[in-house]
C-alpha positions in Angstrom: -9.1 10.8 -59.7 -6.6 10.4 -57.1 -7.9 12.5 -54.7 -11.2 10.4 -55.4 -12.1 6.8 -53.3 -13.8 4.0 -54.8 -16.8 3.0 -52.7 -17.0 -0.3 -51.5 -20.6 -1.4 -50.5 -19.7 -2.5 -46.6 -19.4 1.2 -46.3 -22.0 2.2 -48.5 -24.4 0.0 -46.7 -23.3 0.8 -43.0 -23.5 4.2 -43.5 -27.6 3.6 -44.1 -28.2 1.1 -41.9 -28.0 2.4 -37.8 -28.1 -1.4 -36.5 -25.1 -2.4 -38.7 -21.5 -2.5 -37.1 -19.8 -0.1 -39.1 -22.9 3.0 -39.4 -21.0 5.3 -37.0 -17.6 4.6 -38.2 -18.8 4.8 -42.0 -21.2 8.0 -40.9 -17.8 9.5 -39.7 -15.6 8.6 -42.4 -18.3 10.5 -45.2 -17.7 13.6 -42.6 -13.7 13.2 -43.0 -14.1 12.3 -46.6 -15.9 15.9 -47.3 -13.6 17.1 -44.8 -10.4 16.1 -47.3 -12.6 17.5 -50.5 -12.3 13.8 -51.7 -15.3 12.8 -53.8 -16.8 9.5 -53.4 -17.0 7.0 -56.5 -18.7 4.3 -57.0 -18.6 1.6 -59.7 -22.1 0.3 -61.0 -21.7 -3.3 -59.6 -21.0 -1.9 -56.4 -24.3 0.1 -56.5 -26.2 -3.1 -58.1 -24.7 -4.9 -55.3 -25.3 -2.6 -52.4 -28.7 -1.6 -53.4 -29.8 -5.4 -53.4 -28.6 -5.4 -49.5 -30.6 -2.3 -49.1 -33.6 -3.4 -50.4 -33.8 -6.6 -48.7 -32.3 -5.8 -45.3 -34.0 -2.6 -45.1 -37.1 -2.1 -47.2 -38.5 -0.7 -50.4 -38.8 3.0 -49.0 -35.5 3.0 -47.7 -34.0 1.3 -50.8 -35.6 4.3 -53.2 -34.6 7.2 -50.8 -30.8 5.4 -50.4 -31.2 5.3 -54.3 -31.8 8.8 -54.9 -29.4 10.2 -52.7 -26.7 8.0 -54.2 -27.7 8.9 -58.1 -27.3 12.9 -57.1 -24.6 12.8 -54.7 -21.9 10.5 -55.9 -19.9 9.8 -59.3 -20.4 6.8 -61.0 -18.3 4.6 -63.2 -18.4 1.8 -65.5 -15.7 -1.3 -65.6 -14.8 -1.4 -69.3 -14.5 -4.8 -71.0 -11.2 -5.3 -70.0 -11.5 -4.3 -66.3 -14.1 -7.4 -66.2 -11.4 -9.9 -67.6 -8.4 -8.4 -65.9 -11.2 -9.0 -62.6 -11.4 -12.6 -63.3 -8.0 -13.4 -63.8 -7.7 -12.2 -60.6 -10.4 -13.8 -58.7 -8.7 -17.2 -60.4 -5.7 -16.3 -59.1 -6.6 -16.5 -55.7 -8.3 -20.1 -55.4 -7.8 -20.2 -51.5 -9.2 -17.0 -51.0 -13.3 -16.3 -51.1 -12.8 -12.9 -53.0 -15.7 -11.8 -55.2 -15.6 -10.2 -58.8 -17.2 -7.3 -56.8 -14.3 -6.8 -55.0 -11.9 -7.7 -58.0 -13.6 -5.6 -60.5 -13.3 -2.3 -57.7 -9.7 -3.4 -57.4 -8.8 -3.0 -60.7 -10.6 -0.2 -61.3 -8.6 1.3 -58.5 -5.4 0.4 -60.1 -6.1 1.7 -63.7 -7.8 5.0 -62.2 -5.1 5.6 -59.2 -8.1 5.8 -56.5 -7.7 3.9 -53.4 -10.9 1.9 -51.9 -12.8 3.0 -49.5 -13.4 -0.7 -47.6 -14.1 -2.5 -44.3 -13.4 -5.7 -46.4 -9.7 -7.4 -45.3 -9.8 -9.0 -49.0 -8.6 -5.6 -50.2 -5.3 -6.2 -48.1 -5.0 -9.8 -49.5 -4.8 -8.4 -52.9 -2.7 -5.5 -51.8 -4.8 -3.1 -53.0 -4.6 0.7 -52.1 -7.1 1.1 -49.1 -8.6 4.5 -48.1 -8.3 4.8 -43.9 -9.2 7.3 -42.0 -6.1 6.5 -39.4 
């Protein structure tokens, strides 16, 4: 899974939405991505998480066609047991720091499957995570 990058949803949801900051940059990046042959993964509460911003920012047409295009173009993966408490001992361990057991649970997922994350999110560097960049 190395050459593989673990989906963050700022990306996810740029690259849907043409008003949002990032839609060109994160429209570019999936051309580089399938450029490189790298396969986009994406862990379940990322998709839970991005297809709430999806549904509510964008509508329930949008949300279902997002959806479906996610379910047949992208791998999936499930945090195990112990990726959920290794996630909140690290969300406790940074009490200064507004860091979300989103982003902790696709951090440690990173580090146990050697994937780096695909991110917008400056959290990422603040745990010294491996972060996918197109520069």
């Amino acid at each position: 899974m190395r050459r593989a990058v673990l989906a963050d949803t700022g990306p996810l949801y740029a690259a849907v939405d043409p008003d949002d900051a990032y839609h060109r940059r994160a429209r570019e990046e999936l051309r580089k991505l399938a450029f490189e042959k790298r396969s986009v993964v994406i862990a379940y509460p990322t998709l839970l998480e991005a297809h709430s911003l999806v549904l509510h920012r964008l509508g329930t047409r949008t949300s279902n066609l997002w959806l479906k295009e996610i379910l047949i173009g992208s791998a999936l993966i499930n945090p195990t047991p112990e990726d959920y408490l290794q996630a909140a001992t690290r969300v406790a361990s940074l009490p200064d720091q507004s860091i979300t057991l989103f982003d902790t649970i696709l951090a440690v997922i990173a580090k146990r499957t050697g994937a780096k994350v695909w991110t917008y999110d400056h959290h990422f560097d603040v745990m010294r995570d491996r972060v996918w960049r197109t520069s």
